[in-house]
Every structure is written in structure tokens, then in C-alpha cells.
C-alpha positions as a Markdown table, in Angstrom:
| # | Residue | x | y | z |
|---|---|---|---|---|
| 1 | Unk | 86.9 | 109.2 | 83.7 |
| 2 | Unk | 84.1 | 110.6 | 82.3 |
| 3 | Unk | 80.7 | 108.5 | 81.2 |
| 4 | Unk | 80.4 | 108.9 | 77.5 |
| 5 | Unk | 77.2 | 108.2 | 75.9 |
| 6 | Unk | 76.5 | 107.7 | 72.1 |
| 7 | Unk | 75.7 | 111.5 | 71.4 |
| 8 | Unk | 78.6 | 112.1 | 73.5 |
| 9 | Unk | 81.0 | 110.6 | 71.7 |
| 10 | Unk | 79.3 | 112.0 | 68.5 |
| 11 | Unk | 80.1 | 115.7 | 69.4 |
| 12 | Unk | 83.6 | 115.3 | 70.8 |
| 13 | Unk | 84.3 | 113.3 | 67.7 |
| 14 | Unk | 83.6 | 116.6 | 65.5 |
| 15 | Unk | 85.4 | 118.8 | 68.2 |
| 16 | Unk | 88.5 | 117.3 | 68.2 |
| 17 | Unk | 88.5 | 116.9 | 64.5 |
| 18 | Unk | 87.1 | 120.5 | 63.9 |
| 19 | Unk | 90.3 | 121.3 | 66.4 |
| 20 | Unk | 92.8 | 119.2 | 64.6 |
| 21 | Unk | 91.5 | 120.9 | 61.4 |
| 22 | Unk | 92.4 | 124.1 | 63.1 |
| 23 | Unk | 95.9 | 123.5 | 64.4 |
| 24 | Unk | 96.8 | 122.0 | 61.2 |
| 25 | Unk | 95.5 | 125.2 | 59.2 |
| 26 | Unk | 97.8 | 127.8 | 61.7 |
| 27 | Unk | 100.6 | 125.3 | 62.2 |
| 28 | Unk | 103.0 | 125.6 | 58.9 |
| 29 | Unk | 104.1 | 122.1 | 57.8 |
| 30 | Unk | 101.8 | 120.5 | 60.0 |
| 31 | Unk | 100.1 | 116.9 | 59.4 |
| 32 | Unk | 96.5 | 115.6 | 61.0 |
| 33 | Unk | 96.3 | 112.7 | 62.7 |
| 34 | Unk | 92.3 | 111.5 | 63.6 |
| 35 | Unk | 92.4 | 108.4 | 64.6 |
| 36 | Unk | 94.2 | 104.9 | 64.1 |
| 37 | Unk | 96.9 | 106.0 | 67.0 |
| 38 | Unk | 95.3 | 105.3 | 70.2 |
| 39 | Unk | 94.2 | 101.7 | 70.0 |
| 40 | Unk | 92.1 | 100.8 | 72.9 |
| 41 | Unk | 89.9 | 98.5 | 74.8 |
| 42 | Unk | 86.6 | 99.4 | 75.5 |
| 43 | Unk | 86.2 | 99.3 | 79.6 |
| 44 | Unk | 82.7 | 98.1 | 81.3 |
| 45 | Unk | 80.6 | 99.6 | 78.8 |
| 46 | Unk | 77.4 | 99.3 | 81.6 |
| 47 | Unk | 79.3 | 101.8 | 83.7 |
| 48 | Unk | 81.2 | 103.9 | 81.1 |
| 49 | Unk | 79.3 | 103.6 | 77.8 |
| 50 | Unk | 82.1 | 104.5 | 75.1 |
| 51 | Unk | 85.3 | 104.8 | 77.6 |
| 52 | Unk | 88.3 | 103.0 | 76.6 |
| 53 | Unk | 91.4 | 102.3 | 78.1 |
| 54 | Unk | 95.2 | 102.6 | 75.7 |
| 55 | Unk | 96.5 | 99.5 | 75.5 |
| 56 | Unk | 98.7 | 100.5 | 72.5 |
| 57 | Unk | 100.0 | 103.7 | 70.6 |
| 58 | Unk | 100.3 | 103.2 | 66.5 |
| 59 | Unk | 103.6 | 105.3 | 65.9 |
| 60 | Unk | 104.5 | 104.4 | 62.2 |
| 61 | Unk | 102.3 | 107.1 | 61.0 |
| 62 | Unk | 103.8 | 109.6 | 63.8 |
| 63 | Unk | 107.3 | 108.4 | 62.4 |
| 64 | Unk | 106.9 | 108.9 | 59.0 |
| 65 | Unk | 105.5 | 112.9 | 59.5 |
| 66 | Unk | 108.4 | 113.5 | 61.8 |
| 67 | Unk | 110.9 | 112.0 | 59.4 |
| 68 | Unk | 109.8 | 114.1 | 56.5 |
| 69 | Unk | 110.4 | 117.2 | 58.8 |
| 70 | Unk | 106.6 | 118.1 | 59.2 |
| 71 | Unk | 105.2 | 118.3 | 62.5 |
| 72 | Unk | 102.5 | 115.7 | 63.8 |
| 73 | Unk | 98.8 | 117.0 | 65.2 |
| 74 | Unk | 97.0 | 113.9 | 66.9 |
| 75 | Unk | 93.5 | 113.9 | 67.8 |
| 76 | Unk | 93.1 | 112.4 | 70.9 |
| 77 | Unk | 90.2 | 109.7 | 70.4 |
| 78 | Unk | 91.1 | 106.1 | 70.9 |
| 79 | Unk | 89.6 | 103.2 | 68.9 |
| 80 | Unk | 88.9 | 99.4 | 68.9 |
| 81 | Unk | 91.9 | 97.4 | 67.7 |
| 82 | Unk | 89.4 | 96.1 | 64.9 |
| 83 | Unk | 88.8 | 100.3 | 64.2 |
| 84 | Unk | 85.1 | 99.6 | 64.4 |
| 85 | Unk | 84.7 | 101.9 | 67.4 |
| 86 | Unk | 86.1 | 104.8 | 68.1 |
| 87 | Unk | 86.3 | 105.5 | 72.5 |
| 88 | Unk | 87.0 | 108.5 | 74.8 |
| 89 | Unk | 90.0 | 108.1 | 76.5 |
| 90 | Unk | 91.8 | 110.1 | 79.0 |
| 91 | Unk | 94.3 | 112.4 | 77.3 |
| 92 | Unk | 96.8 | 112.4 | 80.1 |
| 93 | Unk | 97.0 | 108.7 | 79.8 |
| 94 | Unk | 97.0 | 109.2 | 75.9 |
| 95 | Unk | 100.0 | 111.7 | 76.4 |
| 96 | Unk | 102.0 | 109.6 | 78.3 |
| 97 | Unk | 101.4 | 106.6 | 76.1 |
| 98 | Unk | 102.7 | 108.4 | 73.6 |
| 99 | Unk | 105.9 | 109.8 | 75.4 |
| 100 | Unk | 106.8 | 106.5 | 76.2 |
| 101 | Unk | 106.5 | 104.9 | 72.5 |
| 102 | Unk | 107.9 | 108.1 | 70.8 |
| 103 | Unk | 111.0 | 108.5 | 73.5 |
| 104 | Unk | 113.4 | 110.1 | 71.0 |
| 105 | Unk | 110.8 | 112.8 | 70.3 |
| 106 | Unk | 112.4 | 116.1 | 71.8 |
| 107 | Unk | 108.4 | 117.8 | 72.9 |
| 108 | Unk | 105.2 | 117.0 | 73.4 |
| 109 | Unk | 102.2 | 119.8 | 73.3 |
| 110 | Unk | 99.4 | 119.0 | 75.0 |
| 111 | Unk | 96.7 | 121.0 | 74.4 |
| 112 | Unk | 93.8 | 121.6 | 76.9 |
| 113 | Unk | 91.2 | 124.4 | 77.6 |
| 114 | Unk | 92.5 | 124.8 | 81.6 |
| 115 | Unk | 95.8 | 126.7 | 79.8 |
| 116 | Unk | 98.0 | 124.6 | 81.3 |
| 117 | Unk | 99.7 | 122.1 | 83.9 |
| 118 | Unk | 99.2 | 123.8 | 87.4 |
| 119 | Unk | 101.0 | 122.7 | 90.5 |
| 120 | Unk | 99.5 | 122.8 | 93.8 |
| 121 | Unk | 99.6 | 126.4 | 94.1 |
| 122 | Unk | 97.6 | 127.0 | 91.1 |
| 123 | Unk | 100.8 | 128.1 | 89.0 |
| 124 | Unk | 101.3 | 126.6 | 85.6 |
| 125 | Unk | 104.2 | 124.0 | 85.3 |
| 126 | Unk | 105.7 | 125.1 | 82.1 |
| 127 | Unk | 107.1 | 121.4 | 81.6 |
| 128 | Unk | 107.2 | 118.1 | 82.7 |
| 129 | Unk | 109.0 | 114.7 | 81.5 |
| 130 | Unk | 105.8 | 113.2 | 80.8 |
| 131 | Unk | 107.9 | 109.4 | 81.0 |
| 132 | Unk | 109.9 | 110.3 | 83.8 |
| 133 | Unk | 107.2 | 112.3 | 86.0 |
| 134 | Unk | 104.0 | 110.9 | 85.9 |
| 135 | Unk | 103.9 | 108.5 | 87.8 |
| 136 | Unk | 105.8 | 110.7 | 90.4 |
| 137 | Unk | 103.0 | 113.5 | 90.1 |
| 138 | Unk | 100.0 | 110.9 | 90.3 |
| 139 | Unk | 100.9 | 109.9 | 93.5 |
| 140 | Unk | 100.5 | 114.0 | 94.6 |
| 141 | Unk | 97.6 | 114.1 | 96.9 |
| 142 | Unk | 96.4 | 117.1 | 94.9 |
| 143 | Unk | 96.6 | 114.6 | 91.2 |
| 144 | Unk | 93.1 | 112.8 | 91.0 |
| 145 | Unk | 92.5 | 110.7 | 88.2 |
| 146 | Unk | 94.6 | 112.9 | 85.4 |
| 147 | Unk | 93.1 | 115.9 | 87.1 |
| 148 | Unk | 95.4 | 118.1 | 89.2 |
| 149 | Unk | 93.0 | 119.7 | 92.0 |
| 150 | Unk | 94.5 | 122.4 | 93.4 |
| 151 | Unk | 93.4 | 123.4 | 96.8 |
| 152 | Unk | 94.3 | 126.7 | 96.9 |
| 153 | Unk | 92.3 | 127.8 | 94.3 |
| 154 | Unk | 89.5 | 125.3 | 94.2 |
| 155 | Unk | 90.1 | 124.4 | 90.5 |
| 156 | Unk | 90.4 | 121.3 | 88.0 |
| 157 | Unk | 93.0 | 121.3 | 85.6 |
| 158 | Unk | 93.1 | 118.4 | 83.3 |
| 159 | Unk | 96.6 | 117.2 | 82.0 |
């Protein structure tokens, strides 16, 4: 969990919406998604500013794109249930949300700038059942908070 100020939440605001522009400009029949999915509650705003926790993932929208064949890219930023906020959240926890409301989706992509899921070894995990793993992997000694620390290599990967 990371403290988000205002100016904080300012700039990764326009990164991931400069990065969902991007996906959905190289992804053929792709469809952006920027907010509305991830509705959220805002923690204790004296210790986390702007932090919020998923209470809830919106999946008509992400429905509707996968019905018509197109492929969904989701901009992982939560908001107030009113959707007069908008609140960093953790994207692992964002990622599993969604696996368990969209459970007859086939894949998930996560995106991250570590280059992928690494296991204790520091050796990427091609794939994980996001629904039927994480809890399993969050109780690793080497999972801390979303962010698998491996001690071989003395690095943070976020999932």
C-alpha cells in the first residue's frame, strides 16, 4: 500500500490513461475501460490520503466488449461508489477481484513494469489461477502485501 497524495493521484491518473490509450491503439479490436469498474471505499484517508480498498467490480461494461468479440483494456484506478473520487488501489487485489466476478473469462493480462510474476527464485511464473491461487501464494513468506520479494535476488515484483 502506497500513500497517495493529491498530485499523486493526478499523475498516475494520466499514466494509466496515457497507457490504456496505448494498449488500445496496438491491440486490434480492443476497447478502453478508465474508470467506473473498480468501485471502492476510500481507507483512513489520515494515513493513506487517496488509497482505496475494492469492495465491488462493475462487470456489465466488461460483458458487453467481450460479447461483441472485442477485447477489454481496464485501467486500474478505483473510484467512490458515488464516482466523485477516483482512489489508488492495489492492482493485485484489483486483478483478483476481477477474476472472481468475470470467472467464465478464459485470461487475464496483467500488465506491470517488473515483466512479470516471479517465484521465489526470481523466475517468472508464466501463469497463475488468479481465483484459485492467491490466497495460496499470499500466505508464501516471500508474498508481502501483493509484492512477491524474492530473496534470492533482492527484488520487488508487484502482481
Amino acid at each position: 500500500m502506497r500513500v497517495t497524495d493529491s498530485h499523486t493521484l493526478s499523475v498516475a491518473r494520466e499514466v494509466f490513461n496515457e497507457t490504456n490509450d496505448l494498449l488500445c491503439s496496438s491491440i486490434p479490436n480492443s476497447v478502453g475501460l478508465k474508470s467506473g469498474i473498480f468501485k471502492s471505499n476510500l481507507l483512513d484517508y489520515s494515513t493513506w490520503k487517496h488509497v482505496g480498498e475494492v469492495q465491488n467490480v462493475e462487470t456489465s461494461s466488461i460483458s458487453s466488449i467481450l460479447s461483441q468479440g472485442s477485447v477489454p483494456i481496464i485501467t486500474c484506478m478505483g473510484e467512490t461508489f458515488d464516482g466523485s473520487e477516483f482512489l489508488n488501489i492495489n492492482a493485485d487485489v484489483a486483478a483478483v477481484q476481477m477474476s472472481r466476478h468475470l470467472s467464465d473469462v478464459g485470461k487475464l493480462i496483467f500488465v506491470s513494469a517488473a515483466g512479470g510474476l516471479k517465484d521465489e527464485e526470481g523466475v517468472i511464473i508464466d501463469s497463475i489461477d488468479l481465483a484459485a491461487e492467491y490466497d495460496r501464494y499470499m500466505g508464501m513468506d516471500w508474498v508481502k502485501y501483493g509484492t512477491w520479494c524474492s530473496s534470492a535476488k533482492r527484488e520487488n515484483v508487484t502482481l
